[in-house]
N, C-alpha and C positions, 0 to 999 in steps of 0.2 A: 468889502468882501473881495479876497484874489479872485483871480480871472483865471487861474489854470484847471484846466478841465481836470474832472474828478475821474478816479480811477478804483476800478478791484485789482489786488496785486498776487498771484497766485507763488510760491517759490519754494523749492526741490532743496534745501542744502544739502551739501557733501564735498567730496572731495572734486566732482563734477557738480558745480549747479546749476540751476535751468531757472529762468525766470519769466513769467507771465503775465502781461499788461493787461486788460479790458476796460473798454469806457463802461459809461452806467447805464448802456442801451445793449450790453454785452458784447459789443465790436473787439474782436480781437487787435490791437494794435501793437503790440511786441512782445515779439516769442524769443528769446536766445538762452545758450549756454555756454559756458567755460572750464577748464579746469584750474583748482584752485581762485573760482572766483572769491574774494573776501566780502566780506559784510561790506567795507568802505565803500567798492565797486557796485555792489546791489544798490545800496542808497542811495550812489549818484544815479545809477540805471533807473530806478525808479522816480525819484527826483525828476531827471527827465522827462521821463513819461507824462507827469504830469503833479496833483495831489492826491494819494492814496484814500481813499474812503474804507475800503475792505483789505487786511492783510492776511492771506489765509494758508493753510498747505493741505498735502491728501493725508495726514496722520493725525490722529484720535486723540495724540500727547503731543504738545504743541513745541518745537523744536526748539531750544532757546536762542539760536540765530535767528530765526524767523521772527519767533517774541523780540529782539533787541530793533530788528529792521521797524518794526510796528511802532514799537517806543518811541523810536527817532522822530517820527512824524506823527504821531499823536494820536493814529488811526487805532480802529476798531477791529479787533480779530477777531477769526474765525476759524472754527476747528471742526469736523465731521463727527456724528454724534459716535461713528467708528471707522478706522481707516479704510478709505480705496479702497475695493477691490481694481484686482487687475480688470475683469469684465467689464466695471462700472465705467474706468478709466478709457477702456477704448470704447464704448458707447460714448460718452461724454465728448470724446474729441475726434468720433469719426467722420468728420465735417473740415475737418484744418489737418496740415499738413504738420508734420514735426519732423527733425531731422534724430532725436532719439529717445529712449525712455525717461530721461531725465526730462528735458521738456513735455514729452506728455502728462507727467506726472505732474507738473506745476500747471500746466495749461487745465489741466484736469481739476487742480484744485481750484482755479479763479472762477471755473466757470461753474463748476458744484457750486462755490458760493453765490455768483452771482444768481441761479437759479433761485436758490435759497429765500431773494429779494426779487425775483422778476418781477410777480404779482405787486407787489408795493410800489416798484416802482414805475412800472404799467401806471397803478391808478393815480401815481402822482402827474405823472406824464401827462394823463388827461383830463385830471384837476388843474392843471396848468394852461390847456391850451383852451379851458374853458371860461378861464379868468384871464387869458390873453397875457400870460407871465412866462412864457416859454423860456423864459432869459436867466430867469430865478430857478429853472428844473432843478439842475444838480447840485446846487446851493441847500434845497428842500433834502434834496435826498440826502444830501451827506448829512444834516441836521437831525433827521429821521433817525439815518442807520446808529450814528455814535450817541441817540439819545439825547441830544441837546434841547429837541423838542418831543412832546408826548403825542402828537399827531400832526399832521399836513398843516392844518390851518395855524396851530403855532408856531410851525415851522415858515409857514409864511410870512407870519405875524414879524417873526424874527428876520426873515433874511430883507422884508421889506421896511425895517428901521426901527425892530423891539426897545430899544432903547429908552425912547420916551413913554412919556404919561400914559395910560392906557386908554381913557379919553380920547386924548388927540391921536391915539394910532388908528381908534375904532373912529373918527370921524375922517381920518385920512384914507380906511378902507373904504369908507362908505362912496367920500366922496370919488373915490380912483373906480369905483364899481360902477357911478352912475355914467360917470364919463366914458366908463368901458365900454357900457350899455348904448350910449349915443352912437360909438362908433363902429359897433355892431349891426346896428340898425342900421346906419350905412350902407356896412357891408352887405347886410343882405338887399339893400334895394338895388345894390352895383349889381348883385348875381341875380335879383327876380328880373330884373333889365336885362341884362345878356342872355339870360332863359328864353324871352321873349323872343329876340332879336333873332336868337337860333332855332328857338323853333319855327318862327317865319318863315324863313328859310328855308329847314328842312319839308313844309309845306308845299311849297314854289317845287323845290327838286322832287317831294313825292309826285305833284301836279305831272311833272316834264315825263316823269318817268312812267305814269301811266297813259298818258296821249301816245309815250314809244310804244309801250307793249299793244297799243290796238294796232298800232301800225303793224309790228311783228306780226299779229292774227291774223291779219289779212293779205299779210304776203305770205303767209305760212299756207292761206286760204288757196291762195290765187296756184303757187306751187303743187299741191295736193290735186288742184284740179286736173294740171299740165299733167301730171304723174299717171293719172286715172287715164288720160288722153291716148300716152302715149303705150297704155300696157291694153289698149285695146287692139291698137293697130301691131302690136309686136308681141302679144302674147306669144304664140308658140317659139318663137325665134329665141322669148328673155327663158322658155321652160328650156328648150331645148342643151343652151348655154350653161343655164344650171346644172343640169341633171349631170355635163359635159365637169364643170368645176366640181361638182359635188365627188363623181370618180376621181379626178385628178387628186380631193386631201384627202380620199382615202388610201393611194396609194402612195402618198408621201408618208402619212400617218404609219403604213404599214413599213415602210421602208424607215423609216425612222426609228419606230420599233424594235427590227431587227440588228440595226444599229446599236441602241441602248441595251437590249440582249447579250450581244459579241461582247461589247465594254464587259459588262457584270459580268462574264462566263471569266474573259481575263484576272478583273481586282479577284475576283473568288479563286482562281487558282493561284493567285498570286497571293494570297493569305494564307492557302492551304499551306503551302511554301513554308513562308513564314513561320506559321503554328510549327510545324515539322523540323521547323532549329529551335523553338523556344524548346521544344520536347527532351531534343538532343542535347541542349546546352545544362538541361534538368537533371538529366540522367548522367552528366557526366560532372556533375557538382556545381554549376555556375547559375548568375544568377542572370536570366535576359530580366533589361529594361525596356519598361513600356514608356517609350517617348510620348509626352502629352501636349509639348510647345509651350502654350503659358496655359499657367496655374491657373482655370477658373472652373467656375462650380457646373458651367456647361459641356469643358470639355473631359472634366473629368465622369461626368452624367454621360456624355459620349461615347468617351472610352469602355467606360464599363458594361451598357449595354452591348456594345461589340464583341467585349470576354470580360470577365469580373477583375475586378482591380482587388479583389480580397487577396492580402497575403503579397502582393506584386512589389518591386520595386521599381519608384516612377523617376524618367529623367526628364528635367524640363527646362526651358530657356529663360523664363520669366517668372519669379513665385506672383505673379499678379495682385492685388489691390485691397480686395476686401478677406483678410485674414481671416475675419469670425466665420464667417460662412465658408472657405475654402478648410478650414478646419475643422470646423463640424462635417462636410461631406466628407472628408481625405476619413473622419475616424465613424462616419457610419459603412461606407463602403468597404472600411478593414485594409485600405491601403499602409502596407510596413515599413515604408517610409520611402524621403526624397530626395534627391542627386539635381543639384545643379547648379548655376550661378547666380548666388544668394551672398546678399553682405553676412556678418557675424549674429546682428540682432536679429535679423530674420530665421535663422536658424537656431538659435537660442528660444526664439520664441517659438519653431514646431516643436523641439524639445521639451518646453517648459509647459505646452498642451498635447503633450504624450504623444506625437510624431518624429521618430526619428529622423535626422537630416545631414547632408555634410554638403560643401562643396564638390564642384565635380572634378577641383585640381587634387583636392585631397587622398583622390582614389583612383585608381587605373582600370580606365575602361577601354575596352578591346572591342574587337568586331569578326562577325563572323557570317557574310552572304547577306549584308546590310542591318544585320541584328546585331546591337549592342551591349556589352554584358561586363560583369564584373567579376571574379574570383570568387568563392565562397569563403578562402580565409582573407583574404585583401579587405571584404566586407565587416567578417565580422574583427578583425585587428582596429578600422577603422573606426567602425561602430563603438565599441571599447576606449578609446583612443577619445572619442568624441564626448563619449558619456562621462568619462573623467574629468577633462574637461571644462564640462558643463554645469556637472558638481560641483567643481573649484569656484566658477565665475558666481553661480546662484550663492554662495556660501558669501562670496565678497560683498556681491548687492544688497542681502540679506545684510550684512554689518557694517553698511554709508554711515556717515558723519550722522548723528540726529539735526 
């Protein structure tokens, strides 16, 4: 039997392809893309990696590139009982990084499939290390998945030397069992020994450590006495002191107060401010932006409790991390869409979950008494401009190579 680790192969064809490695513990181990990568290049790609067990992708009709990559190597495919969704795909891969749709879409399909066999190969995993065959795992599994055996134990049968008489395999299991059995028994008298020996141990340190604590009690004893001693002879002096400390934090307390007061009297008129050009910027056709800084689901919860984001247009420096939930709050709060600096696919995809979006070079933004604003026709020329666009590219993706 080769020795090259076994592998699920996940892959995207088209005119851009993405390809996806996993071992059979579902480790991700190579994510890349190209354009106009060829079938030739996928083969050695994979080849590399290792030997294919599972060849799969995120479509329901199995691509005939991806069928020919399977052929090559002999492996077993796999097809979704219906294609991806886009949601399933970013749950699936919200864990790993990708650099674009293309590889998440292959990553997406490796790892659907490897799902598909976690459980099997879970139990085989521990049917293995309970026969002390950990060496034979992926040997087993790949025997399993492409059917070669009808269950674990022929697949064992097989990868530990099916070939011969059926007799002599079953007296070669028996005898590699009993053997196993001696050196288990071993094992465990090495660890009821080392159990011993530590817990010895932790007896001696229990011991030490309770001789320390009486010691603590009695010096805690001895202290308590002093303490009693000395608030006889100095009562009034320790009231006195008090009462003395006690006025003094209330008049910092108070003056501190008055402090945090003045601040707040300012930020508030300093927003009233504010409010009074978003008014005027309204009234006179334009559109102010509500800067949020980075895109997350607490500052936009922030924002909004301070004035509603319904309707708003948001400027922001960073779209932030976790899309599903920054898209879900941007369309319950009724936010109408976002301005900032955003690659193409990040903007494609507020689009493509009904948030309008553009770059912040795209459009010309102006300023007026520190508030920031846009045109009402710059916006919607933009807006227009974007959505065409958008169309175009969804139309393209829609019609990738199969």
């Amino acid at each position: 039997m080769t020795n090259r680790k076994r592998t699920v192969v996940g892959i995207d064809p088209g005119s851009t392809s993405a390809l996806a490695i996993l071992d059979l513990r579902g480790n991700l181990k190579e994510l890349e893309s190209g354009k106009h990568m060829g079938e030739e290049e996928i083969i050695r790609k994979v080849s590399e990696g290792g030997k294919p067990v599972l060849v799969t992708t995120d479509k329901q009709k199995l691509p005939s590139a991806v069928e020919r990559v399977a052929t090559s190597f002999g492996a077993e495919i796999f097809t979704p009982d219906e294609d991806l969704s886009i949601h399933g795909k970013k749950e699936l891969t919200r864990k790993h990084d990708y650099e674009n749709l293309h590889e998440r879409d292959a990553l997406a399909a490796a790892l659907n499939a490897y799902n598909n066999f976690k459980d099997k190969f879970k139990n085989i995993e521990s049917r293995m290390d309970d026969l002390n065959l950990q060496d034979l795992s992926e040997e087993v599994k790949e025997f399993v998945v492409t059917g070669e055996a009808k269950n674990v134990s022929e697949a064992v049968e097989i990868a530990l030397g099916g070939d011969e008489e059926k007799d002599e395999e079953e007296d070669e299991i028996r005898t590699y069992d009993e053997e196993d059995l001696k050196e288990k028994i071993d094992n465990y008298r090495q660890i009821i020994m080392k159990e011993r020996k530590d817990r010895k141990k932790l007896e001696e340190h229990n011991k030490k450590l309770k001789e320390e604590v009486k010691k603590l009690k009695r010096r805690a004893s001895e202290l308590k006495k002093e303490r009693n001693e000395l608030e006889k002879g100095e009562k009034e002096k320790v009231l006195e002191k008090t009462e003395v400390r006690k006025l003094e934090r209330n008049l910092r307390s108070k003056e501190n107060r008055i402090k945090r007061l003045e601040n707040e009297k300012r930020e508030l008129k300093a927003e009233v401010e504010k409010w009074k050009i978003y008014d005027e910027l309204r009234k006179e056709g334009r559109i102010p932006l509500r800067e949020v800084g980075k895109l997350t689901v607490q500052n936009l919860r922030s924002e909004d409790e301070e004035y509603k984001l319904k309707g708003c247009v948001l400027l922001i420096k960073d779209a932030g991390d976790d899309m599903d939930k920054i898209l879900e709050t941007l369309e319950k709060l009724g936010a109408e869409a976002v301005i900032g600096d955003m690659e193409e696919e990040v903007i494609d995809t507020f689009i493509e979950e009904g948030v309008w979006a553009c770059s912040e070079e795209s459009v010309s933004i102006k300023e007026r008494d520190g508030v920031r604003y846009v045109d009402w026709e710059d916006f919607k020329e933009i807006k227009k401009e974007k959505k065409d666009s958008f169309i175009g590219w969804l139309k393209r993706y829609r019609g990738r190579d199969a």
